[in-house]
N, C-alpha and C positions, 0 to 999 in steps of 0.2 A: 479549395477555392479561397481558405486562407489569405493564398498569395497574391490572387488576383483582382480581387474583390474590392473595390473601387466606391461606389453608392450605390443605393437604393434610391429611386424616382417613382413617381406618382405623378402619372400625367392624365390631363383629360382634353378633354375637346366639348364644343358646344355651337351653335349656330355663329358666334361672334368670333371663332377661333380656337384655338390650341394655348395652351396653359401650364407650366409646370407647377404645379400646386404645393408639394414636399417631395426635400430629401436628405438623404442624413448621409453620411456626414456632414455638415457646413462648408468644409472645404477638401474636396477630397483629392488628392495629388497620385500624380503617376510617377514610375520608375521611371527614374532618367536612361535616355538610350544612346546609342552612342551610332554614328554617320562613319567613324571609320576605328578601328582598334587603338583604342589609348597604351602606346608604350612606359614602360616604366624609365623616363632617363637618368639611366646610373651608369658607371662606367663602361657596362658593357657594350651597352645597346644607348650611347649617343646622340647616335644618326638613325635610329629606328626608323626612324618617320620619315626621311630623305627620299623613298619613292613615291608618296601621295607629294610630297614638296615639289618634288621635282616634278610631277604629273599638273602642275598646279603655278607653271611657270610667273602667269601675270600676280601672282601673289607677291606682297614685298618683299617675303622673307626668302632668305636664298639660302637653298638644298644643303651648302658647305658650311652652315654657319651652325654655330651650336646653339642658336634660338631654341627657349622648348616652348611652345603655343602654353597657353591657360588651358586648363581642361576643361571649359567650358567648350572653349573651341570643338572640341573633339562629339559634343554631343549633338543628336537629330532633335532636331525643332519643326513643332508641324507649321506647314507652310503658312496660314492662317492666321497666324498668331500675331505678325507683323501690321495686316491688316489694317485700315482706318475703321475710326470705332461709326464714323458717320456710313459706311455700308452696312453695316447689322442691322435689322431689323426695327422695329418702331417696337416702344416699349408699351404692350399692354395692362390690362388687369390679370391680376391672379386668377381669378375666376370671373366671369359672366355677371354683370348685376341682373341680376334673373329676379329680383323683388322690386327692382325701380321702375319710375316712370316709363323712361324710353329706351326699352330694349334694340332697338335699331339704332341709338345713336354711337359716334364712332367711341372706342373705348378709352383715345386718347383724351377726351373732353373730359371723361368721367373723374380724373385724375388732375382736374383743374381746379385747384381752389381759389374760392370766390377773393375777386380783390386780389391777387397773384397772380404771377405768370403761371405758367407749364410745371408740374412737379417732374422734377430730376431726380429719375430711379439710381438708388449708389447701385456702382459699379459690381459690389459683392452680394446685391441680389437677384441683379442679371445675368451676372458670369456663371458659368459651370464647365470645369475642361476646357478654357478656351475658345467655349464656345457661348451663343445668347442662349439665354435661356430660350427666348421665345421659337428660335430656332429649332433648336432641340424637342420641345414640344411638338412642332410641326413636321416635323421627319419622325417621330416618335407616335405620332396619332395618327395611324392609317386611314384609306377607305375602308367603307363598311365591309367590301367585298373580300376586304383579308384581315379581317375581326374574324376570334373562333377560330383561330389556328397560331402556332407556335409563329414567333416572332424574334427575328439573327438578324443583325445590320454590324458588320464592321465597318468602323471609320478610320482611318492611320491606325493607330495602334487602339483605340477603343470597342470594344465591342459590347451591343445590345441585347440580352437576350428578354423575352419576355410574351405576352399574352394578351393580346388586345382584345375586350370584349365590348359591344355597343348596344344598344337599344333597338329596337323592330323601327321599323319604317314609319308605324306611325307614332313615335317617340315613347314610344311603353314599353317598360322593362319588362320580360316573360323569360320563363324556361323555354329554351330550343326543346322541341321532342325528339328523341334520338332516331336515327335515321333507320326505316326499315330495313331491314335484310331483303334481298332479293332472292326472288323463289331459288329451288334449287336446282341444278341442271341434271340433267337424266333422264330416265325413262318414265317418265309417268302417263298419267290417262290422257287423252286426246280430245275431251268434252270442255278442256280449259279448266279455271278457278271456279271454285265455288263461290256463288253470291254472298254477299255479306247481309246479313237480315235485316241489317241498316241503312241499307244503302238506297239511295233515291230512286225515283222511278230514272234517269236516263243514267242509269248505271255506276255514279257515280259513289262514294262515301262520303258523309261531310265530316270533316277536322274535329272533331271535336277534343281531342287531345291536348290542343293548342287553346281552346275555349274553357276549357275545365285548369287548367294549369294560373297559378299566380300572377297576375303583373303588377308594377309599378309605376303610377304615370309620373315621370319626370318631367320639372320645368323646364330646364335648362340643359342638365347632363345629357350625353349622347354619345360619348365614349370614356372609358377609365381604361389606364396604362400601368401595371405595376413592373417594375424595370428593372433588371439587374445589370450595372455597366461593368461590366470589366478591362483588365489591361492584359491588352490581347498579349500573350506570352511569345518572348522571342523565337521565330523559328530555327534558331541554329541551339535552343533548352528546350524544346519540346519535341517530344515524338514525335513522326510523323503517323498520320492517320489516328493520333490520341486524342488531336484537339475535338473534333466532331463530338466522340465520344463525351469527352470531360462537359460540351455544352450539352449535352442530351441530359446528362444524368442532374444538373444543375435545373435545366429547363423542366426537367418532372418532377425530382425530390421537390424544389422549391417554389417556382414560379408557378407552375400550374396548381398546385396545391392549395398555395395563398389565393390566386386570382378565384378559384373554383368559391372557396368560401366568402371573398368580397362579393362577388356574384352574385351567389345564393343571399345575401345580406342584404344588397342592394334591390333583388326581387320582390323577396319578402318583406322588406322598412324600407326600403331608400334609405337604406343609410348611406352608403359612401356619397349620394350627394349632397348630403348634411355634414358631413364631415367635410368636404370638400370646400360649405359653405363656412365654414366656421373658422376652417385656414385659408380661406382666400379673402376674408374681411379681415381677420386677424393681421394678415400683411401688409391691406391695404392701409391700417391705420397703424401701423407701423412707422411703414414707409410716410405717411403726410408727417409722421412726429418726429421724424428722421431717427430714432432710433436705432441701434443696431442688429445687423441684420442676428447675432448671434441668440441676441436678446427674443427675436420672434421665436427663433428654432427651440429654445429653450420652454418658452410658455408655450409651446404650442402641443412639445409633448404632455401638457397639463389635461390642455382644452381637447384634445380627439386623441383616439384609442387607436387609428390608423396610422397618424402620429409616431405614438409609442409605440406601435407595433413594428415598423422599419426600425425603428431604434435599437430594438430588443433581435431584430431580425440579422441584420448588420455585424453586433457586439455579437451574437452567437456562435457567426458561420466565423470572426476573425478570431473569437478563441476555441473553435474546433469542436465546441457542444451543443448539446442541442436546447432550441428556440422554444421556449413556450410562450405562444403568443394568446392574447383573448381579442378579439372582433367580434364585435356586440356581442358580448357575453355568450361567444362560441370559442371552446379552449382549441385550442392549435399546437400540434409540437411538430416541427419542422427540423429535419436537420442534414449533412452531405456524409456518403460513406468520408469515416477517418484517414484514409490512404487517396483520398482522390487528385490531390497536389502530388502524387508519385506519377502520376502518366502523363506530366509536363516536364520529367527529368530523363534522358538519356540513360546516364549513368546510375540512374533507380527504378527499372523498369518497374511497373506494375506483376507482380504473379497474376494471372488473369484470376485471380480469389477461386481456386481451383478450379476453376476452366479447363487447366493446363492438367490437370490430376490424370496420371493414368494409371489404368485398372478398373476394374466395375465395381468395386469396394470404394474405389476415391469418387466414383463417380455418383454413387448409389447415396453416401453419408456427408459430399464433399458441397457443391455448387447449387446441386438438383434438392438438397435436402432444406438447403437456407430460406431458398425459394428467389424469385428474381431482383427483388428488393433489395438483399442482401448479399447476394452473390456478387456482385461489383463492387471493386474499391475497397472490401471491407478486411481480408486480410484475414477471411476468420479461420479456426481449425476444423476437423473435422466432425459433424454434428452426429458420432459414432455411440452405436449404445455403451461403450466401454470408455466414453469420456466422461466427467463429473462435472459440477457447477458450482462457481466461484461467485456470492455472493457481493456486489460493492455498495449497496447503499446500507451500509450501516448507520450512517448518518441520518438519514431521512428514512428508516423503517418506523418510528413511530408515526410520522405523518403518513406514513405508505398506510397502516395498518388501520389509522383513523379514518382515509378514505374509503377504504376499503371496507370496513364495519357502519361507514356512514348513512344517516336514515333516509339518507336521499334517493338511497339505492332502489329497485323495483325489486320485487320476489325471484324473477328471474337472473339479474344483475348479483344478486344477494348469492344466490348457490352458486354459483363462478366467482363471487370474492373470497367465500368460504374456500373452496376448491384451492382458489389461487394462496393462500396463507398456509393452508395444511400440507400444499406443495412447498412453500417459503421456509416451513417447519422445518419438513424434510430431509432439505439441501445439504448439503455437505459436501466437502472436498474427499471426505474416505468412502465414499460411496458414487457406485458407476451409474450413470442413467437406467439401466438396466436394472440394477436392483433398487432405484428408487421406483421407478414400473411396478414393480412387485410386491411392492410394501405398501406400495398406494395402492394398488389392484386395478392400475392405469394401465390403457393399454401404451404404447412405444409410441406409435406412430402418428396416431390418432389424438391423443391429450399430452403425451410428457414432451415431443418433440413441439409441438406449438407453445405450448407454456413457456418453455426455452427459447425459443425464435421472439415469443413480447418480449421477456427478459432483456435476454442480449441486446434487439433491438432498440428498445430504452435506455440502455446501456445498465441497467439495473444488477449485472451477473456478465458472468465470460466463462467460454466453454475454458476448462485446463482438464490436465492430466492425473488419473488417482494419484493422492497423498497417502504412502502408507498412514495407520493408524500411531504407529511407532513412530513415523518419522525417518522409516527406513530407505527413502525416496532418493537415488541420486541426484544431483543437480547439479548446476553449472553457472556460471555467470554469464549475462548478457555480452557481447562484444562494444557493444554502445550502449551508456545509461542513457536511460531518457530523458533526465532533468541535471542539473553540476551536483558533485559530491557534496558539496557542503551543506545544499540545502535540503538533499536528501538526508544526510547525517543529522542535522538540525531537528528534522521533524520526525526521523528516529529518536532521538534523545528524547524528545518529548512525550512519543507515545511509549517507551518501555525502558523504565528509569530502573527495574531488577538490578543487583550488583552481579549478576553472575553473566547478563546478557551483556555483551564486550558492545563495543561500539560501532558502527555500520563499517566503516573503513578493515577494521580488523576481523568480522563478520563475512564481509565478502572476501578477504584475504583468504579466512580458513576453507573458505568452500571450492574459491577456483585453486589451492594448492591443492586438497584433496578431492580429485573429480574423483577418482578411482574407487572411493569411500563414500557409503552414503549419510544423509543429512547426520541422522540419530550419531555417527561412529565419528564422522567427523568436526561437529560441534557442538553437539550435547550432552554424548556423555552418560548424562544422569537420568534413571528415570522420571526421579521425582520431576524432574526439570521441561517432562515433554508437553504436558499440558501449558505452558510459560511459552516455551519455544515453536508451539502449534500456531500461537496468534502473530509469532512472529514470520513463520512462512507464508500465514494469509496474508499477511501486509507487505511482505516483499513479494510475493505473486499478483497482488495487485496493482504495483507499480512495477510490474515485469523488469524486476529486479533478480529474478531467479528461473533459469530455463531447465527444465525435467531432461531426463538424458532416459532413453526408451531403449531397450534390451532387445535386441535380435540376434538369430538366431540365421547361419548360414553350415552347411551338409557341406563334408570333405572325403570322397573318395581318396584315403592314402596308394600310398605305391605296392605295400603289403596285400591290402585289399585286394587292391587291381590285381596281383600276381595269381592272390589266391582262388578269383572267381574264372582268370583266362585258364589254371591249370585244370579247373572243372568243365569246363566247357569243352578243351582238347579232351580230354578222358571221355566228355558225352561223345562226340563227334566221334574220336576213335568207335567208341562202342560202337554207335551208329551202322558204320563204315563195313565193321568185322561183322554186323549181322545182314547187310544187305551184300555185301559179297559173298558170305554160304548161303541165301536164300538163289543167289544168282548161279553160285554153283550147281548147287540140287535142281532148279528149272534145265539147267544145261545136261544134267545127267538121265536126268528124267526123259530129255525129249532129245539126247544126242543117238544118229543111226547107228547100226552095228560095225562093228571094224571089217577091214577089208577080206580079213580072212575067215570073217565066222562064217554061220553054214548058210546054204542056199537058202533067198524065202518061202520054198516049198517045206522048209522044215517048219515042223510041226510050231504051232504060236505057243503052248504049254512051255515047253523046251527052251525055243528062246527066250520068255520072259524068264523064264528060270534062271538062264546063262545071264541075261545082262542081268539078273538081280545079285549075282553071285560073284561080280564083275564089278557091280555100281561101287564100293568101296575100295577097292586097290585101283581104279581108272580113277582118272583128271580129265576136265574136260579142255583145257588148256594141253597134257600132255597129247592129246588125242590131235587136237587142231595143230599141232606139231608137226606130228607125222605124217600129215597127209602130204600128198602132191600141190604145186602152187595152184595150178588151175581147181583144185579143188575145196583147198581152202579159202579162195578169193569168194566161189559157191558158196562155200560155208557161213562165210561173214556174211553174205547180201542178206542169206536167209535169217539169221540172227540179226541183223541190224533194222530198229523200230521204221515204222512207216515215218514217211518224208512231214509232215506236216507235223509229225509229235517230237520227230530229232528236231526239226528248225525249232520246236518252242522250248524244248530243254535247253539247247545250245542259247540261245537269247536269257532264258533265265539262270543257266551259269555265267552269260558273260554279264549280265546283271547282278548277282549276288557276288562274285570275284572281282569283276572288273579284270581280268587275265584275258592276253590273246591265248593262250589255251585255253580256256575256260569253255570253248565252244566241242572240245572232244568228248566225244560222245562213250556212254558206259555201254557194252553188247548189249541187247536184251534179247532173251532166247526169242525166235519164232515161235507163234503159236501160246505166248505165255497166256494166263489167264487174266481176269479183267481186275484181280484184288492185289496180283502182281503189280501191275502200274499205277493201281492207286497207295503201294505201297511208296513209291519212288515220288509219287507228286508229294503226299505226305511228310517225306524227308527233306523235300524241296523247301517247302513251305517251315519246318522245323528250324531249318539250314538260314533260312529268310529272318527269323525271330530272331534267333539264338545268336548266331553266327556273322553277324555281318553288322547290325543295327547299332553305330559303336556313338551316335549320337554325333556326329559330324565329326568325330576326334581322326587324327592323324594318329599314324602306329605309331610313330614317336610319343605321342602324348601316351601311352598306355602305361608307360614306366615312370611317369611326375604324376605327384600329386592334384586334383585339379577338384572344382567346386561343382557343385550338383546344382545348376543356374535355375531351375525351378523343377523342385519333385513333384509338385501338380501334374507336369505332366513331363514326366523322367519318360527317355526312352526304352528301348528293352533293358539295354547292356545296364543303364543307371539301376534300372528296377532291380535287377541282380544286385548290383552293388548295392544297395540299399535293404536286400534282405540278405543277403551274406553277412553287414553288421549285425542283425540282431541272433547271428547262430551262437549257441551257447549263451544267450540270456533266458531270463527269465523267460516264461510263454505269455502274462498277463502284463510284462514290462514291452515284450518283443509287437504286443496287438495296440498296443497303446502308443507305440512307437511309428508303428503302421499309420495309426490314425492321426497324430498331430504333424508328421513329417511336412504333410505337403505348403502348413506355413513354415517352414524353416528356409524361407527363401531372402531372408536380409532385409524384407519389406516391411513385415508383421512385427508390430512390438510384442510384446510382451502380454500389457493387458488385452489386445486386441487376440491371439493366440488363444488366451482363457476364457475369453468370450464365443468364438468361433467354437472350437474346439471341445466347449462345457466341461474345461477340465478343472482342477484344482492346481492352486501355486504350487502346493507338496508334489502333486505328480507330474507338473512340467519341472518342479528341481528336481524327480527322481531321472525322469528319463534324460535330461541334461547331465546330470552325472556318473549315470552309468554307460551312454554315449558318446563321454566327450571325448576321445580318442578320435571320432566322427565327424564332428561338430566345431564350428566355431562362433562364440560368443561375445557381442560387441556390441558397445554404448554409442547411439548417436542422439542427437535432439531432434531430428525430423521426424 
């Protein structure tokens, strides 16, 4: 809002009219815009301009000539401005004489002094944006009937945002009562609402909500306006569908915040119509002594706290911090997320402040965890138990700690300042949220995550990344400083005048030439030296002068691999194969009839099971079905070949598992087999289904290149092989531990976040990283 942020206004209204009472800045100016594209006339582009010319015939200048216009020319001027000053409005009072005699008299007389004409208001206490003040007030002070709701008017390029709130009907200021909820729909009893024990005999309840609650009776006031103007942002620089957006979060952070507390102010003291009166007299004798209008704005932030509260309101949002206002000695800190001038830029979209985060991990620690306040525009990282906390008010910790010990406090207030200081203690960049939980005997979720969310909120701390204790952290340089070197360099010299610590320029040289190295190898060297160079990382991580490079970790099926686990699988599959064709055999031997020329069936049963048992090992039952006649082996097959409805669903689940137009040939299966027979074949089906086929969407050419294991969370069969094929001929307590962190090796998960998930130790993610790296690939980014 930086960019756009224009003044602050304070309007009111009263039975005599509409008023603009204060606003700050004095003179506040808008971006110049431009009606048609200003070319640059240099040798190239001459005649740039030659199609608006020449579209623009009756103009003097002619299309051929190398006239270049002023660049005045080129710019949009609101219609208005030309204007005669005798159609604006009649100049009134600043406020209402609400203590004089004659409150019905008109307000121009008021401004009559005795023995004078007419006082003539200057020009620069009427004007505002090209517009009259009194104008302004008057479009600016609604009817009552859209008081108590957010308040948008764009004008040309101006726009209003703000909160009009007024007084009850019979000019007393009250709390509205919040509006009931209405029953709730469903099934309930059918006897209607239960009576209220209060309620009058014709069934009504009386108010008394509204009777019990505070008011104020005002003389004069009848509505207050607090206003934010902005300079509506070009639409060919701003997002489409951002602007809405960028007024919401403006219209809540700010306007609604402030107007709630003048409100509440005004119910309980009338104050803002005391203040109101004090800058509306104060102008008025201003203006009779002609002095300058500068001169009022100045003393007036003296005489009201409303005053200086726009003041402070203003200079906050244009240097990006936050506001702390007082209104009758009620403290106010007010302030806009840091990044919210990024969703007026094309070319800078906004990250939706991990909106956009995918995964249940980004989603869990990311947006959901800031909470709604802070989830917009803020830019923040993830509020992850394996992040740390970066302390920035070094400056103002003794006053922090005075408050905070202060006797003002209550018994209650007292044990939450304690709390909060023994957390302050705590803090550290070499410790994870997580093990701060622990040491405090905090639970996570419940006190160390909110304790964080005030912090950062106040901007007191920022979440960053562990610092090793050693300094052994890699790091990187930002792509863009955030302030010029020099004066960055400048107020390094000043904070760390060591002769050993080199100077900022040569400082950042050594770290973005050695990413590859971290801090401790590549700048420091020494140990004595880490404790010196530790306060030096807090102070360039607090001017995000230094980006953490995070270790991930991505699974490489080689070509070796792959060869080694398909030549297992053919060898299972063969086995498979050769024991369901002798089981096939033996059913066909068992149950094939006697040959043509054994003896009659009147011979003895003893005998023949003798013969064929004598027989069943030099016979085939292939050589058999051989020798028969064709019409008999055609019988033969029907009889051996499975009922119709269990061939059709073989056939469909080989030509499902192959994908082969043979795939639907069907295997004999003797007549008459038994029922452990075909559950032996669905069996291998299903074997055949896992094992055999499941290759993870890969093409057969892919089986011979190397290729990445895109998430072992949920690896399919053929990956799962792959991945316990690595760990054959390791260790068994390296190969189970390997098991169990693999499935963050997916190029997502840093490092710290791995050790936290995982509950493992850094020694045992460098042992299995080293004894897998043949497996594995290993690599530095900063996201």
């Amino acid at each position: 809002m930086s960019e756009t942020l224009l003044a602050v206004l304070l309007v009111t209204s009263s039975a005599k009219g509409s008023s603009l009472v204060y606003r700050w800045p004095p003179h506040p100016l808008t971006q110049p815009r431009l009606a048609r594209p200003l070319p640059r006339h240099d040798t190239t582009c001459i005649h740039a301009d030659n199609p608006w010319r020449a579209a623009h015939a009756s103009q003097p200048s002619n299309p051929c000539d190398a006239y270049v216009p002023e660049e005045d020319d080129y710019r949009w001027h609101r219609p208005n401005t030309d204007r005669s000053r005798a159609l604006s409005f009649s100049h009134g009072r600043s406020h209402p004489a609400s203590r004089r005699a004659s409150p019905s008299k008109d307000m121009k007389d008021s401004l009559v002094i005795e023995g004078t004409h007419e006082l003539h208001i200057p020009e620069e206490h009427d004007e505002l944006l090209g517009y009259s003040s009194e104008f302004l007030a008057s479009i600016l002070c609604p009817h009552s009937a859209m008081c108590h709701q957010k308040f948008e008017l764009v004008v040309d390029e101006l726009a209003f945002i703000g909160h009009p709130v007024c007084a009850e009907h019979d000019g007393a200021w009250r709390f509205r009562p919040e509006k009931s909820k209405s029953a709730s729909r469903g099934r309930g009893s059918r006897k209607g609402p239960a009576q209220s024990p209060h309620a009058e005999d014709d069934g009504t309840t009386p108010d008394t909500t509204v009777k019990d609650l505070p008011t104020s009776s005002g003389t004069w006031l009848q509505t207050f306006h607090l206003v934010m103007v902005l300079d509506l942002p070009d639409p060919s620089s701003s997002a489409s569908g951002n602007i809405a957006k960028y007024f919401d979060t403006i219209y809540e952070q700010i306007v609604f915040a402030m107007t709630a507390v003048m409100y509440q102010e005004q119910v309980l003291h009338n104050f803002v119509e005391t203040e109101c009166d004090k800058l509306g007299a104060l102008k008025d004798d201003y203006i009779k002594q002609g002095k300058a209008f500068s001169t009022y704005l100045d003393d007036a932030l003296k005489a009201s706290s409303i005053a200086a509260a726009m003041k402070t309101l203003y200079e906050s949002i244009k240097d990006g911090c936050i506001a702390q206002l007082t209104i009758h000695e009620f403290p106010l800190e007010l302030q806009l997320p840091p990044h919210l001038d990024a969703l007026l830029h094309n070319e800078d979209p906004l990250e939706n402040d991990y909106a956009d985060r995918e995964g249940d991990d980004e989603d869990e620690y990311g947006a959901a965890a800031w909470g709604p306040e802070m989830s917009f525009a803020w830019r923040l990282p993830a509020l992850a138990p394996w992040k740390s906390l970066l302390r920035l008010d070094d400056e103002a910790e003794p006053e922090l700690y005075l408050k905070l010990r202060g006797p003002q406090l209550s018994t209650e207030d007292r044990e939450v300042a304690e709390q909060l200081l023994k957390f302050l203690d705590m803090a550290s960049v070499t410790l994870n949220l997580a093990d701060m939980a622990s040491l405090l005997d905090w639970d996570l979720e419940s006190q160390v995550f909110p304790t964080v969310r005030w912090l950062v909120h106040h901007r007191r701390a920022k979440i960053v990344d562990v610092v090793h204790p050693g300094l052994k952290t890699v790091f990187t340089t930002p792509q863009k400083l955030p302030a010029p070197l020099a004066d960055l360099s400048a107020e390094f010299s000043r904070a760390f005048s060591h002769p050993s610590i080199p100077p900022l320029p040569k400082l950042l040289s050594q770290i973005s030439t050695n990413s590859n190295n971290h801090f401790y190898g590549a700048v420091v060297g020494n140990r004595d030296m880490v404790p010196a160079y530790h306060d030096v990382v807090l102070w360039l991580l607090k001017r995000d002068l230094l980006v953490p490079l995070h270790l991930r970790v991505r699974i490489v099926a080689t070509s070796a691999l792959k060869e080694k686990v398909r030549v297992k699988r053919e060898l299972a599959r063969a086995r498979r194969q050769h024991i369901r064709r002798r089981s096939l055999s033996e059913h066909a031997a068992r149950r094939a009839p006697p040959p043509p020329d054994a003896a009659p069936r009147t011979r003895d049963r003893s005998a023949g099971s003798a013969h064929a048992g004598s027989d069943a090992p030099d016979s085939s039952p292939v050589d058999y079905w051989m020798s028969m006649s064709p019409k008999s082996a055609r019988r033969q097959a029907r009889q051996m070949s499975p009922p119709p409805a269990r061939a059709h669903r073989r056939d469909r689940s080989l030509s499902m598992l192959y994908g082969r137009a043979d795939a639907g040939a069907t295997v004999p299966k003797v007549a008459g087999a038994e029922e452990e027979d075909v559950s032996l074949f669905d069996d291998d089906l299903l074997e055949v289904a896992s094992l055999g086929t499941d290759d993870g969407g890969a093409q057969p050419w892919d089986h011979a290149r190397p290729s990445m294991i895109a998430d072992p969370a949920r690896a399919s069969a053929l990956e799962r092989q792959w991945l316990a094929a690595m760990s054959e001929g390791k260790d068994p307590h390296l190969a189970r531990r390997f098991e169990h962190i693999n499935q963050y090796f997916d190029g997502k998960c840093s490092a710290d976040e791995i050790l936290y998930k995982a509950d493992i130790s850094r020694r045992h993610l460098r042992e299995v990283l080293h004894h897998y790296d043949e497996h594995l690939q290993t690599f530095l980014h900063p996201a």
